[in-house]
N, C-alpha and C positions, 0 to 999 in steps of 0.2 A: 445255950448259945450255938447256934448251928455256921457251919464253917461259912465261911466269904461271908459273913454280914460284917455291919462295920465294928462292934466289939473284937469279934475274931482279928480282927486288923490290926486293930488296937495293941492288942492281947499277945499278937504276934511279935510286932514291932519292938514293943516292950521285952517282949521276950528274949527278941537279938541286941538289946542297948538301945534302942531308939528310944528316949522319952521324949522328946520334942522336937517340932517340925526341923527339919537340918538347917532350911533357907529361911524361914521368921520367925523361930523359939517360940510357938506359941504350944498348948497341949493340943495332941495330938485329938482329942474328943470335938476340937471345934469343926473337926474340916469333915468333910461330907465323901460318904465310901467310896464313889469313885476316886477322890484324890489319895485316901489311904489304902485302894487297890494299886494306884502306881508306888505311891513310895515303896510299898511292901514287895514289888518288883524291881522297883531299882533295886532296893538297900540288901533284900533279903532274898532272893531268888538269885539274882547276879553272882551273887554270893559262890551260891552253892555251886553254880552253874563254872565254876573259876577253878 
């Protein structure tokens, strides 16, 4: 799995607590990589960034 595809994303998110979408509880494998590039910027890069 090579980084920034959407597994990595996935993978990631999971990895900080995220298992489901924050704003419609759905799994995170339905949404399409551009949108699990932004959350994994909100939720997990902010983060670090704090």
């Amino acid at each position: 799995m090579y980084k920034y595809s959407k597994g990595w994303y996935v993978k990631e998110l999971r990895a900080n607590g995220v298992k489901k979408h924050p704003q419609f509880r759905n799994h995170l494998g339905l949404y399409r990589t551009s949108e699990l590039r932004n959350l994994y910027f909100q939720l997990v890069v902010k983060e670090e960034l704090a």
